[in-house]
Backbone as CSV, one residue per row, in Angstrom:
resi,resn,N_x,N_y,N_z,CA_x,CA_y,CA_z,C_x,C_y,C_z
1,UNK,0.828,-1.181,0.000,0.000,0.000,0.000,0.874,1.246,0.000
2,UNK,0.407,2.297,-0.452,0.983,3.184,-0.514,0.117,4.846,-0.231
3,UNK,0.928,5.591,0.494,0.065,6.672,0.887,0.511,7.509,-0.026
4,UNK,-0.689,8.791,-0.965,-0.226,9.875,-1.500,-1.173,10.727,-0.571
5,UNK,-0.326,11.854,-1.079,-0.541,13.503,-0.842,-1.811,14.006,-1.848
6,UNK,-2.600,14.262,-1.579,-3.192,15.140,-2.495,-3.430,16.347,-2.172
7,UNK,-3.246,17.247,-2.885,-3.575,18.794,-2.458,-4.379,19.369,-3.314
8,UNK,-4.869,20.698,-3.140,-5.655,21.651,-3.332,-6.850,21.275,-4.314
9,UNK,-7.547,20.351,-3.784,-8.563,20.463,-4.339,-9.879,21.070,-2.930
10,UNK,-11.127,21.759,-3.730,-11.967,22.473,-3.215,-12.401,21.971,-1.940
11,UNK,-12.670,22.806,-0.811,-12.969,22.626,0.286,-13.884,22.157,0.728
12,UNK,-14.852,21.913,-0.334,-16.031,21.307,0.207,-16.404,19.626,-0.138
13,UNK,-14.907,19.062,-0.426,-15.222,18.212,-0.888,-15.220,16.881,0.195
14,UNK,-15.969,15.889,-0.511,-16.091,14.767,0.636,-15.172,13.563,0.581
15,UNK,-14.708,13.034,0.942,-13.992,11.806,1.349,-14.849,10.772,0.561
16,UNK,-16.420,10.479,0.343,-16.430,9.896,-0.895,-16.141,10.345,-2.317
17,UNK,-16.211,11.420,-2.664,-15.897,11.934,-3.790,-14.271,11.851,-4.023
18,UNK,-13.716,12.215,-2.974,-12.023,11.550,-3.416,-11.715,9.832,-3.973
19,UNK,-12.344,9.242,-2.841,-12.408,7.646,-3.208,-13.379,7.147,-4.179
20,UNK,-14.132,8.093,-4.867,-14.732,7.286,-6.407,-13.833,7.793,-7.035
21,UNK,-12.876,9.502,-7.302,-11.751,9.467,-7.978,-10.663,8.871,-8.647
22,UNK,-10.217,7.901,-7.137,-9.067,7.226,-6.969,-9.290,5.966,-7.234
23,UNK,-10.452,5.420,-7.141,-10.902,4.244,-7.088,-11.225,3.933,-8.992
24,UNK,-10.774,4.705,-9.777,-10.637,4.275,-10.986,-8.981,3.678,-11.478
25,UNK,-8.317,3.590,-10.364,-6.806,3.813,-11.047,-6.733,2.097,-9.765
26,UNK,-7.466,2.074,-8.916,-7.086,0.650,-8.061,-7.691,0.928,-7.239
27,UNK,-7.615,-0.400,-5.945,-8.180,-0.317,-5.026,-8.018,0.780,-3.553
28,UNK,-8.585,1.538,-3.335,-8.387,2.863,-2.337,-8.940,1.642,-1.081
29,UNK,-7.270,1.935,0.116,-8.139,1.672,1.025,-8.815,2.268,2.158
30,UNK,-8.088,3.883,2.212,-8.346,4.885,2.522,-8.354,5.980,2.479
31,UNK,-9.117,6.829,2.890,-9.266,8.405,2.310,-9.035,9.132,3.745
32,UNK,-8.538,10.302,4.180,-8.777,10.969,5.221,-7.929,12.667,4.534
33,UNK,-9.037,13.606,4.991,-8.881,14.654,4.065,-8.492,15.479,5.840
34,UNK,-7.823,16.240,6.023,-7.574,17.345,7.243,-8.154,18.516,7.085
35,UNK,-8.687,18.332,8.251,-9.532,19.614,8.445,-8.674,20.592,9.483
36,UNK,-8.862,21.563,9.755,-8.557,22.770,10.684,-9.177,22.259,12.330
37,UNK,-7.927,22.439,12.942,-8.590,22.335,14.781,-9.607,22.888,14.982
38,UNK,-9.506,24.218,14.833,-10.843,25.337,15.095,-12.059,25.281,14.502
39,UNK,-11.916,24.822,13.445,-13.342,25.615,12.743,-13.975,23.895,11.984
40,UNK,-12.905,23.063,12.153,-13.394,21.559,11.461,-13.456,21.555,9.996
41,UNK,-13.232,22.754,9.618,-13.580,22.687,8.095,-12.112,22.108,7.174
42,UNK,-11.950,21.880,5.854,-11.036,21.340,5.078,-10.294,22.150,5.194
43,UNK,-9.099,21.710,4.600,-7.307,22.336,4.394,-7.380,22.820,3.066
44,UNK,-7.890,21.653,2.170,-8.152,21.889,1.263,-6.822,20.340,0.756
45,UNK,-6.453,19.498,1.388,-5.727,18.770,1.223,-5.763,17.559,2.232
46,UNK,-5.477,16.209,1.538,-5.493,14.914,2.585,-4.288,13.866,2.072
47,UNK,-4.977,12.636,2.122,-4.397,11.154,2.332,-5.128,9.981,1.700
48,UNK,-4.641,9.686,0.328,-5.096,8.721,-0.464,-4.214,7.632,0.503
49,UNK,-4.975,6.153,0.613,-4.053,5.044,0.917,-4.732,4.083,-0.158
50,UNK,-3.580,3.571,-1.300,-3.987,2.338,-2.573,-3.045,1.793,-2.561
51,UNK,-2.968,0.994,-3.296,-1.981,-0.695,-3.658,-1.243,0.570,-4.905
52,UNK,0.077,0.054,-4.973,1.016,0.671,-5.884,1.139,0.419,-6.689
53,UNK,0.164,-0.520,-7.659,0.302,0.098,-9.089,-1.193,1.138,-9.392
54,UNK,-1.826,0.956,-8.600,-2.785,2.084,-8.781,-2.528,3.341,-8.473
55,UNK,-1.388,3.501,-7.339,-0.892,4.740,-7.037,-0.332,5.194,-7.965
56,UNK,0.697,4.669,-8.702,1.475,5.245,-9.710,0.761,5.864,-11.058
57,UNK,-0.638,4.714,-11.316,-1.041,5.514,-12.436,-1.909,6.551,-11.537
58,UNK,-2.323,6.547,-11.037,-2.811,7.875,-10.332,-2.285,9.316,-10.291
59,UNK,-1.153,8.994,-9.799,-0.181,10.008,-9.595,0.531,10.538,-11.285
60,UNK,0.320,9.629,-12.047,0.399,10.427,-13.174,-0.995,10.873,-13.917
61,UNK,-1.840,10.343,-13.969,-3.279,10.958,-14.351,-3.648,11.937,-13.687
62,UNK,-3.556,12.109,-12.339,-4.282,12.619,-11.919,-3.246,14.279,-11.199
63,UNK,-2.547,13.992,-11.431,-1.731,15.503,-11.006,-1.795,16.532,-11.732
64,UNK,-2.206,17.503,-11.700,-2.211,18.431,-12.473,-3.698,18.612,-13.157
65,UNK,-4.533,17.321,-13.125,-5.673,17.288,-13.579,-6.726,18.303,-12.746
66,UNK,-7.780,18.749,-13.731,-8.594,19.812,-12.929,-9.536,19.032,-12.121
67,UNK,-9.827,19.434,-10.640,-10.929,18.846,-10.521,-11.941,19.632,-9.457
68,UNK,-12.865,20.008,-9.290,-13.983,21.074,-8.945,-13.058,22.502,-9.623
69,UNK,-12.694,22.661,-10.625,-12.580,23.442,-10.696,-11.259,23.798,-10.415
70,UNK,-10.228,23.446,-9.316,-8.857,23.788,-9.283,-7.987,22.139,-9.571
71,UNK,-6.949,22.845,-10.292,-5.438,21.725,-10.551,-4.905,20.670,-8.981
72,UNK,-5.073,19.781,-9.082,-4.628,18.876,-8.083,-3.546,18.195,-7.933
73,UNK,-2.550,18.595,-7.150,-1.359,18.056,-6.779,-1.481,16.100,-5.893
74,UNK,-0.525,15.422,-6.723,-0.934,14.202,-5.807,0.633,13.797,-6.336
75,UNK,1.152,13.579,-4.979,2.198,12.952,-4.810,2.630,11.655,-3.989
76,UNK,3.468,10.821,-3.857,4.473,10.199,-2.752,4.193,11.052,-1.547
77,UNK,2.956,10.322,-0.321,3.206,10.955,1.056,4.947,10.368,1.750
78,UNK,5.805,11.821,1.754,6.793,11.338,3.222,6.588,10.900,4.523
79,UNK,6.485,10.059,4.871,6.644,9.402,6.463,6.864,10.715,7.135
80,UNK,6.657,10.742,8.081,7.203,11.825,9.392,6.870,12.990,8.831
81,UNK,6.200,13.664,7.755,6.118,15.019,7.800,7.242,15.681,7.277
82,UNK,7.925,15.379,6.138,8.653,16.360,5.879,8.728,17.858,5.055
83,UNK,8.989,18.358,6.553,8.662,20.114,5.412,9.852,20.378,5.612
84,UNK,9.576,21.663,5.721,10.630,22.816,4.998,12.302,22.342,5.555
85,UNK,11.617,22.844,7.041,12.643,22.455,7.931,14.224,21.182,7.648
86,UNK,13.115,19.672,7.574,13.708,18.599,6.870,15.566,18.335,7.835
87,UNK,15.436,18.739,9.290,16.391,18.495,9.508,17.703,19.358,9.688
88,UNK,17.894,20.502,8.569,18.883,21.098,7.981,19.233,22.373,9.663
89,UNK,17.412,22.200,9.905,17.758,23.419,11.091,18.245,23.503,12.134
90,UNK,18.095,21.871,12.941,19.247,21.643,13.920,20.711,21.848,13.662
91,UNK,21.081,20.930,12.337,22.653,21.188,11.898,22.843,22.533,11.931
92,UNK,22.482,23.833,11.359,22.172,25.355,11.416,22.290,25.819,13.304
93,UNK,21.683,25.504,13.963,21.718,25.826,15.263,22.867,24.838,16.209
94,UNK,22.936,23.873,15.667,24.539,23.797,15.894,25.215,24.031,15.714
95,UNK,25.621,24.239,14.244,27.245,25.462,14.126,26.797,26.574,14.780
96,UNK,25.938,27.561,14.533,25.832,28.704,14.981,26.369,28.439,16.744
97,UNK,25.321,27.638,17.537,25.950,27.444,18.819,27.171,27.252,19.668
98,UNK,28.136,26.420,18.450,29.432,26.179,18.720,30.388,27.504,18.474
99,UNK,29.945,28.377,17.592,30.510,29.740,17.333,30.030,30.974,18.946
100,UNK,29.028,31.203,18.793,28.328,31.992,19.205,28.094,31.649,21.398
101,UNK,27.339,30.637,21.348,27.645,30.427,22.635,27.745,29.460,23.428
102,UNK,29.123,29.195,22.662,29.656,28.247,23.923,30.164,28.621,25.701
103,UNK,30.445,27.833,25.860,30.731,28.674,27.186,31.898,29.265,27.261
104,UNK,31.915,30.036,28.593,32.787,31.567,28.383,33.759,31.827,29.646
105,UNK,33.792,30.888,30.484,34.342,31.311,31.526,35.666,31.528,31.858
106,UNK,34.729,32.931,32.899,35.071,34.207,33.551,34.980,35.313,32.675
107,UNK,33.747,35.081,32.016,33.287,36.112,31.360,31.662,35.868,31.671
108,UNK,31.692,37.608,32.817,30.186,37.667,33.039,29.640,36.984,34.115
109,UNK,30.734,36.622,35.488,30.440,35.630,36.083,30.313,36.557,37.607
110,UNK,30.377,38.305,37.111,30.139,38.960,38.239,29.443,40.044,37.987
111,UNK,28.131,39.584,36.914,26.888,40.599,36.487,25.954,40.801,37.653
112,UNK,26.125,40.172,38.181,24.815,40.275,39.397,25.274,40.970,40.969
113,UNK,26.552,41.206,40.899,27.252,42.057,41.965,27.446,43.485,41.764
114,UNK,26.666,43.790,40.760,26.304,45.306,41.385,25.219,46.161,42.750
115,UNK,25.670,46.777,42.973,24.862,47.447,43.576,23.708,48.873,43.492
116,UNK,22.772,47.943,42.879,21.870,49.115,42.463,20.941,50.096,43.487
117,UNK,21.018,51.453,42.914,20.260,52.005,43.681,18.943,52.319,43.089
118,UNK,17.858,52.313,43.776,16.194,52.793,43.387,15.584,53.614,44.402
């Protein structure tokens, strides 16, 4: 089985209407479209789950194809969520850290021995 991505198709659409879509290219064994915490309504994007040779022709029929009206992205879902981030930003906040602030001592280790007046 295999999970794709589908994106931007119209917000009002239903989880059967994705799976009679998909369900021309193989067997769908699941649909789950994300909605918003707050308001419950669509993203405007979900989660095809089919057997992989139906995914594949899918993913070429159906990408880019119009459907209510807007172009639909359907890809290879990544495991774990990979966005932007993808990792790169820890390595990034580690060099920076090893430059910037490592430790320093006897620097700053007698900021709090002033004596202020109010």
């Amino acid at each position: 089985m295999v999970d794709l991505f589908v994106a931007n198709f119209p917000y009002d659409t239903e989880q059967s209407e994705l799976e009679t879509v998909f369900s021309r290219f193989g067997q769908v064994e699941s649909v789950k479209i994300i909605t918003d915490r707050v308001t419950g309504c669509s993203r405007g994007f979900g989660f095809v789950k089919m057997e992989e040779a139906g995914a594949e022709a899918a993913m070429t029929s159906l990408d880019k194809a119009t459907f209510g009206g807007r172009p639909l992205r359907v890809r290879k879902a990544h495991p774990g969520g990979r966005g932007l981030n993808n990792g790169e930003g820890q390595r990034f906040r580690d060099e920076r850290d090893n430059g910037y602030n490592r430790d320093r001592s006897g620097y700053g280790n007698n900021q709090r021995d002033y004596n202020y007046r109010y």
